[in-house]
ZAMAR-230109 format. One record per atom (N, C-alpha, C): residue in one letter; x, z, y. Coordinates in steps of 0.02 Angstrom, whole numbers, plus 50000, padded with zeros to 5 digits. Atoms other than C-alpha are relative to their C-alpha. Layout:
N
AXZY
...
This chain:
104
X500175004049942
X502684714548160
X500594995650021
X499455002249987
X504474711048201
X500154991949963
X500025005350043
X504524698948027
X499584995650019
X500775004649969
X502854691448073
X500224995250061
X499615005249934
X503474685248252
X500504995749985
X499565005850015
X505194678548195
X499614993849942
X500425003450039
X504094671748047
X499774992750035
X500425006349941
X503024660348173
X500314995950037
X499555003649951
X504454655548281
X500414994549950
X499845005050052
X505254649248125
X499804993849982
X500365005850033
X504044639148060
X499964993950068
X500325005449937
X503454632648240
X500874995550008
X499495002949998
X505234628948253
X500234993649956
X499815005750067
X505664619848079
X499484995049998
X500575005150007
X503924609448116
X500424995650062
X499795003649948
X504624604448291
X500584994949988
X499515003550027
X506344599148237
X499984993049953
X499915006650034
X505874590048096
X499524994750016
X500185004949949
X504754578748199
X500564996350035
X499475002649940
X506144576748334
X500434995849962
X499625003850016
X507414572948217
X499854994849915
X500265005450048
X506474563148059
X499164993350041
X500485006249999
X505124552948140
X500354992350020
X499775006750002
X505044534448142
X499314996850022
X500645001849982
X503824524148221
X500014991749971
X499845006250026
X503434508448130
X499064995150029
X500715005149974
X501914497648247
X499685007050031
X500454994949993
X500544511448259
X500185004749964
X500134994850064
X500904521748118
X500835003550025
X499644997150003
X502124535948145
X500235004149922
X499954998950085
X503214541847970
X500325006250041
X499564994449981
X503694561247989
X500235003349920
X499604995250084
X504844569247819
X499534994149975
X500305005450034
X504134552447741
X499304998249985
X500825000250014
X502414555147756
X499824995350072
X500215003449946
X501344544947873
X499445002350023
X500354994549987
X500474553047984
X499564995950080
X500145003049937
X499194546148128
X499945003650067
X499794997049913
X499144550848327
X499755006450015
X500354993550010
X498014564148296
X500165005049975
X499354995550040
X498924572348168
X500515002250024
X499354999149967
X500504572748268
X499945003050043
X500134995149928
X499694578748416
X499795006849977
X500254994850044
X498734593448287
X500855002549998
X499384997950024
X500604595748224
X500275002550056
X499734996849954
X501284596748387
X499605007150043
X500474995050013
X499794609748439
X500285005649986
X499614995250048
X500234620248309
X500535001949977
X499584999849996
X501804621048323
X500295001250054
X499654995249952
X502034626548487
X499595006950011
X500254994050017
X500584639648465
X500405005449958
X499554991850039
X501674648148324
X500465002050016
X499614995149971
X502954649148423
X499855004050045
X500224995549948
X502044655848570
X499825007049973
X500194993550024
X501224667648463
X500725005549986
X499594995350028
X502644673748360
X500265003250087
X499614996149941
X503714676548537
X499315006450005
X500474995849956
X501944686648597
X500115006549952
X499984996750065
X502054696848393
X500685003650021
X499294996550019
X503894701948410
X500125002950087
X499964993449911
X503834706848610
X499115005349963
X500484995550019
X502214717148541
X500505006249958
X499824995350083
X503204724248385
X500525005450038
X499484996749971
X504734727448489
X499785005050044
X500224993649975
X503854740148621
X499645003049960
X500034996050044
X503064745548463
X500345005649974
X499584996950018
X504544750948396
X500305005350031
X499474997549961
X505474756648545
X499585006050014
X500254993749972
X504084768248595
X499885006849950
X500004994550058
X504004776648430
X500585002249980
X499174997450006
X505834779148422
X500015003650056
X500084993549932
X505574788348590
X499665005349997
X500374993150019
X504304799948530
X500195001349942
X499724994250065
X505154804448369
X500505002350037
X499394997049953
X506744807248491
X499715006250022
X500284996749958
X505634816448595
X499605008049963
X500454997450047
X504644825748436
X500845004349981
X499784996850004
X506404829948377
X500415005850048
X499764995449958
X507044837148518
X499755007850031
X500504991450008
X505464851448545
X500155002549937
X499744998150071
X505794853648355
X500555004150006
X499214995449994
X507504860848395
X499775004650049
X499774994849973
X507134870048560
X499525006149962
X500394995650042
X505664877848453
X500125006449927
X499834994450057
X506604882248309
X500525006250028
X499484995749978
X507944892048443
X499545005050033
X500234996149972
X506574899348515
X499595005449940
X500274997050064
X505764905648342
X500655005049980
X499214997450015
X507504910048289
X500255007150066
X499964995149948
X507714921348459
X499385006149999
X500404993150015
X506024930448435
X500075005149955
X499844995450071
X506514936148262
X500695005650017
X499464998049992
X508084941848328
X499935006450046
X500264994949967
X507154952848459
X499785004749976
X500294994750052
X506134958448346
X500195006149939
X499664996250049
X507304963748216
X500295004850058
X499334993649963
X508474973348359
X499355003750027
X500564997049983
X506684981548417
X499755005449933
X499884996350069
X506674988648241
X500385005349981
X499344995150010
X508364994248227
X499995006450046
X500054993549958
X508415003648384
X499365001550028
X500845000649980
X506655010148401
X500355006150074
X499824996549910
X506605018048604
X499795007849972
X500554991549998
X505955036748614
X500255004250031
């Protein structure tokens, strides 16, 4: 998810830029990276190009409390894991000295 978002921001990015800094306007006809491209197109380009960035940002704030919350419940997963195994580890220990010295 993380890849995906920067992914989008990228692109929306490297579309924006190279507009800003290659176009040329010659009468009506706008030239972007040497292609010629009409008003419609540009406006489509621009469009889509701030959508993927919107998106990606929306993808990588998604991914990121993805992440963070599953790194909190394995934290959280290992931490019963341990008091569990001290508490497993303590019954046996009862058990065995309940053995050894039987009462009577």
């Amino acid at each position: 998810m993380l890849l995906l978002g920067l992914l989008l921001i990228g692109a929306g990015a490297l579309v924006i830029v190279a507009a800003v800094f290659t176009a040329e306007v010659d009468g009506g006809a706008v030239e972007i990276l040497g292609t010629e491209v009409g008003v419609l197109t540009l406006f489509l380009l621009g469009v889509g190009a701030g959508l993927a960035v919107l998106w990606g940002f929306g993808i990588l704030k998604y991914g990121t409390k993805r992440s963070l919350r599953q790194r909190r419940e394995s934290k959280r997963l290992e931490e019963l894991s341990s008091k569990l195994e001290v508490a497993d580890r303590e019954r046996h220990r009862d058990n065995d000295d309940a053995r050894d010295h039987p009462r009577g």
